[in-house]
C-alpha positions as CSV (number, residue, x, y, z in Angstrom):
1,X,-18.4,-46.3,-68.2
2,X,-18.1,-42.7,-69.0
3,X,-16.3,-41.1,-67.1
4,X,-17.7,-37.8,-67.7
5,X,-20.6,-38.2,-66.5
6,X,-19.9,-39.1,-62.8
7,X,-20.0,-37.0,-60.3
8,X,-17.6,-35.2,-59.2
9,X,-17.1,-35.0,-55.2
10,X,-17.3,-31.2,-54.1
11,X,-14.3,-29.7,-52.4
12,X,-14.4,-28.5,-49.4
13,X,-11.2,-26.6,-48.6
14,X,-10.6,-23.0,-47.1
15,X,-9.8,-19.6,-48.0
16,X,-5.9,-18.5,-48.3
17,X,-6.2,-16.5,-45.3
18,X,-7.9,-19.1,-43.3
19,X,-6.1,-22.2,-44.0
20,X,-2.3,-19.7,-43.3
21,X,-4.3,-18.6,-40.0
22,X,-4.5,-22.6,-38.9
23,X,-0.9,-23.6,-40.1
24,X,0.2,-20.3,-37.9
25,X,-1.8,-22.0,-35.1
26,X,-0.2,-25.0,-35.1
27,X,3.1,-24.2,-35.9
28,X,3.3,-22.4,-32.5
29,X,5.0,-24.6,-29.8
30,X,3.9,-25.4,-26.3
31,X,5.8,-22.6,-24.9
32,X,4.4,-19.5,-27.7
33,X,1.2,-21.3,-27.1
34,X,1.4,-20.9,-23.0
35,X,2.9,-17.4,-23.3
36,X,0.4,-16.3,-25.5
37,X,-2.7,-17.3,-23.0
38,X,-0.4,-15.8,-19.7
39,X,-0.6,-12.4,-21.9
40,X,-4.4,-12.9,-22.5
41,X,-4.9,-13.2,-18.7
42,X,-2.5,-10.7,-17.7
43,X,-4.5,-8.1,-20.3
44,X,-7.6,-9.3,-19.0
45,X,-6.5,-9.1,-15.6
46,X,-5.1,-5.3,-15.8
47,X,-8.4,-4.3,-17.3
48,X,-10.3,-5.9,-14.5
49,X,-7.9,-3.8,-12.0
50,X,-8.2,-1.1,-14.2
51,X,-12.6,-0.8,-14.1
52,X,-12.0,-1.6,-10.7
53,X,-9.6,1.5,-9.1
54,X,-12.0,3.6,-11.8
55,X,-15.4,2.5,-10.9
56,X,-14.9,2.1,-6.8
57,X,-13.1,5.3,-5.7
58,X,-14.7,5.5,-2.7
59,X,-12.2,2.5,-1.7
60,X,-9.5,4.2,-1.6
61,X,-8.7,4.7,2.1
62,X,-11.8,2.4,3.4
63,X,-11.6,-1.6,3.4
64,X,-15.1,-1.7,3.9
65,X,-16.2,0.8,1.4
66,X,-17.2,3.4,3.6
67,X,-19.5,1.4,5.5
68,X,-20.2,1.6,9.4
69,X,-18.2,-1.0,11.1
70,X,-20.7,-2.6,13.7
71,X,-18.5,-5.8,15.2
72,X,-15.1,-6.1,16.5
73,X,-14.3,-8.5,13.2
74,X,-14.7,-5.2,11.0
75,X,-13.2,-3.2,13.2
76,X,-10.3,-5.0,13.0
77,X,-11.0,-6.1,8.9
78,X,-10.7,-2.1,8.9
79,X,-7.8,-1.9,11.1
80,X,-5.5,-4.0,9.0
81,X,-7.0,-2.3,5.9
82,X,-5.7,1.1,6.2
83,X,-2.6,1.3,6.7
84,X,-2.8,-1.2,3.4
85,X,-5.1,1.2,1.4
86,X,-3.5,4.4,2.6
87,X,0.1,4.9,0.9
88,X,1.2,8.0,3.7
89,X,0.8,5.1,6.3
90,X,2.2,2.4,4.3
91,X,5.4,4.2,2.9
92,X,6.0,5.4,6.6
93,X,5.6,2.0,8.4
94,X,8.1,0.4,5.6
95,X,10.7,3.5,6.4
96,X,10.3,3.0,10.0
97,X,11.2,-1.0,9.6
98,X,14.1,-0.2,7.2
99,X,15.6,2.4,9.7
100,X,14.9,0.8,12.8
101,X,16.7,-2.1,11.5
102,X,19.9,0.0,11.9
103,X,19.3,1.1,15.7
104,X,20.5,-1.9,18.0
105,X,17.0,-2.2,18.7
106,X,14.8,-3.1,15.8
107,X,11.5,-4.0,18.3
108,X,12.0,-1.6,20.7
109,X,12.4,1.4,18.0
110,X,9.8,-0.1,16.0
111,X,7.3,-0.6,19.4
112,X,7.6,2.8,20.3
113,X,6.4,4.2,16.9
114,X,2.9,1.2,17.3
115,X,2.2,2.3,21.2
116,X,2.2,6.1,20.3
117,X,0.2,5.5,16.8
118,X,-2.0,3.1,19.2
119,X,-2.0,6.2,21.4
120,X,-2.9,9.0,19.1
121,X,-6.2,6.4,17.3
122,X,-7.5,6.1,21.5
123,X,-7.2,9.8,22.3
124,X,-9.1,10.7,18.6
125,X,-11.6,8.2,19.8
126,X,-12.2,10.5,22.6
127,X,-12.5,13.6,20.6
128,X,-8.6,14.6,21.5
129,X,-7.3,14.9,18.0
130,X,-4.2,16.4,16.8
131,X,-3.9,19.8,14.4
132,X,-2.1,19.5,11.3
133,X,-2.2,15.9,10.6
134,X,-2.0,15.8,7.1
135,X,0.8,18.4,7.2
136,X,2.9,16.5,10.0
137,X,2.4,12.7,8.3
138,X,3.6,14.5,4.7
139,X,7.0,15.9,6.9
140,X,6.7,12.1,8.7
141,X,7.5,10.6,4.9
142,X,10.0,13.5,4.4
143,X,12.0,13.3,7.5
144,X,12.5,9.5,8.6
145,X,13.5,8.8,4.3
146,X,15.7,11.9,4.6
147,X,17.4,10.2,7.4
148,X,17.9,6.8,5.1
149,X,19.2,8.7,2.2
150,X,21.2,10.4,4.8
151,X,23.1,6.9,5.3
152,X,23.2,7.9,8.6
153,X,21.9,5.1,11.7
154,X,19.8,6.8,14.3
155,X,20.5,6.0,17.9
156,X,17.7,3.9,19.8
157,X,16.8,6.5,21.9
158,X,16.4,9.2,19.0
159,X,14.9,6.7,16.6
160,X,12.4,5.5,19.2
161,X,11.2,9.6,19.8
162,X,11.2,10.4,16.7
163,X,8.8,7.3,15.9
164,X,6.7,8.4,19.0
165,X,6.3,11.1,18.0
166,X,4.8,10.8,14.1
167,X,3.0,7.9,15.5
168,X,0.6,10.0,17.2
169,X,-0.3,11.6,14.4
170,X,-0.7,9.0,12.1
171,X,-2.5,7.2,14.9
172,X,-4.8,10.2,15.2
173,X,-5.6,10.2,11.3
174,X,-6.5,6.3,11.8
175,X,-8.5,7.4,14.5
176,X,-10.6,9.4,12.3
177,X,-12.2,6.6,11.3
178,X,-14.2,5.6,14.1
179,X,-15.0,8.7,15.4
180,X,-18.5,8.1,17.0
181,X,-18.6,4.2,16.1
182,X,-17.9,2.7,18.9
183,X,-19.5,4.0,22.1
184,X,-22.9,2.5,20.2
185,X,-21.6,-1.1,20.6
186,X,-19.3,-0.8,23.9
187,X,-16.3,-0.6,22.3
188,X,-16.1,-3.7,20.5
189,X,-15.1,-2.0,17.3
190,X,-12.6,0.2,18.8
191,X,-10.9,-3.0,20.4
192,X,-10.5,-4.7,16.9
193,X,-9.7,-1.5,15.0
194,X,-6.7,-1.3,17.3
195,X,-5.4,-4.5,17.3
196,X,-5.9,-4.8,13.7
197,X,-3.6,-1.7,13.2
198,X,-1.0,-2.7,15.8
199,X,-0.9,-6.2,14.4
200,X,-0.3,-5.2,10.9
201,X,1.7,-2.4,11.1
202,X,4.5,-4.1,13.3
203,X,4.8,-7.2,11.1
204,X,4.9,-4.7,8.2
205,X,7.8,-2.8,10.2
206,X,9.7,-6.2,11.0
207,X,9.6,-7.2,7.8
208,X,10.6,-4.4,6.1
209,X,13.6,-4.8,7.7
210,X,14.0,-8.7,7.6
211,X,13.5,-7.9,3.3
212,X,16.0,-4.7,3.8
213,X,18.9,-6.9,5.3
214,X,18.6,-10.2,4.0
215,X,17.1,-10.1,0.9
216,X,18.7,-6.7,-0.3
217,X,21.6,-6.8,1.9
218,X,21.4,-3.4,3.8
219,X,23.4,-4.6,6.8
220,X,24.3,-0.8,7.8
221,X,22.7,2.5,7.3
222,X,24.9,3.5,4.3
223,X,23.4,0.7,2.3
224,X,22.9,1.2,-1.4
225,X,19.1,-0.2,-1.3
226,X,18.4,1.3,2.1
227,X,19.0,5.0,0.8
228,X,17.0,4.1,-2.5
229,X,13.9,3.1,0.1
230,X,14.4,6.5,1.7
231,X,14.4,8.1,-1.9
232,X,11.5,6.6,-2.3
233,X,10.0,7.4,0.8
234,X,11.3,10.9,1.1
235,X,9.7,11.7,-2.9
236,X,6.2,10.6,-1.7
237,X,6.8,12.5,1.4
238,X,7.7,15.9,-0.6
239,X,4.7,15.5,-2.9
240,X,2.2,14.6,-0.1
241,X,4.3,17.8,1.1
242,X,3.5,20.3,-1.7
243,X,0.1,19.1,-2.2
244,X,-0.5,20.2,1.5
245,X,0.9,23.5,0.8
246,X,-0.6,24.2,-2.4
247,X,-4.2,23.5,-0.5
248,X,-3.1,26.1,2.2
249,X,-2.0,28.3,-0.6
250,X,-5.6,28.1,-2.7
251,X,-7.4,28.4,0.6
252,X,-6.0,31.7,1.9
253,X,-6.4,33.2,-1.5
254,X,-10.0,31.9,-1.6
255,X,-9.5,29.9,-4.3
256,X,-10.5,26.1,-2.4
């Protein structure tokens, strides 16, 4: 038989480039392989967040978008969601955990600051609101993370006025909220609003402080960690601080 003549079978390999591509695939191990798809969904993940916070401003200080809330579960959906959404609130409730935590009296100092916030949201509900909120929350943040940088421990009965006392203010800025809401449906939103910000916030406050002493071992005032959560506090408090002023500033000049 000539050999010649038969036919030769047709080869059916890959490029270079290909073929290196596939023995790069499966050389990876388990773990590269693993690692690789966690950064995949991470990326994916921080784009989603990204479109998100860019396409949905309106969320930024509203759990439920801006909508009306018309039963007590959104008022109270909406009271756990702002102290979340709004950082002035949140950074204050945390600082007010931490530094109660070095009182004698962490539930009572922390109680006083929820009945007075609790206080200042009813009377706003009523039309009774406080002047110079935004001003007196920025000098909340700057004063109660001063006093943790400080390394000094407030007595109970300062710590507890002192909470009193931004508490209505901060309540009265959650109040704004529902301004005009509630007396069309009897108060039912009002009612959930407030326990949904009482609720939230005092867990937040306890455990703050639970985090500050056990995990990160602040078991006095002059704590390390402690006075970096006041630094922290105390920054956001002195650029919600200048902002303010800068907007008083451009608005007596004409400029807002």
């Amino acid at each position: 038989m000539n050999l010649s003549n038969q036919v030769k079978p047709k080869r059916t390999g890959c490029s270079g480039e290909a073929f290196g591509n596939r023995l790069q695939f499966l050389a990876r191990s388990p773990l590269q392989t693993k690692k690789h798809e966690e950064d995949d969904m991470k990326k994916s993940l921080f784009g989603a967040l990204a479109l998100t916070a860019i396409s949905t401003p309106a969320l930024a200080h509203h759990p439920l978008a801006g909508a009306p809330m018309e039963t007590f579960t959104q008022g109270m959906l909406s009271g756990i969601g702002h102290p979340l959404l709004g950082f002035d609130h949140l950074f204050f409730v945390l600082a007010v955990g931490i530094a109660a935590l070095f009182t004698g009296n962490a539930r009572f100092a922390t109680g006083s600051y929820i009945v007075a916030m609790l206080a200042g949201c009813l009377m706003m509900s009523f039309g009774i609101g406080l002047p110079l909120k935004e001003i007196v929350i920025g000098a909340s943040l700057l004063i109660v993370g001063g006093v943790l940088v400080s390394g000094r421990a407030l007595t109970l009965p300062v710590a507890a006025a002192i909470f009193a006392a931004f508490g209505l203010f901060h309540g009265s800025a959650f109040g704004d909220s529902i301004v005009g809401q509630e007396a069309a449906i009897g108060g039912s939103v009002l009612i959930g609003y407030l326990i949904g910000l009482g609720v939230l916030q005092y867990a937040m406050a306890m455990a703050a402080g639970w985090a500050a002493k056990t995990l990160f071992n602040a078991t006095e005032a002059g704590a390390v960690n402690a006075r970096l959560a006041g630094a922290v506090v105390a920054g956001m408090g002195l650029f919600l601080s200048l902002e303010n002023a800068e907007g008083i500033a451009f608005a007596a000049l004409g400029l807002a």
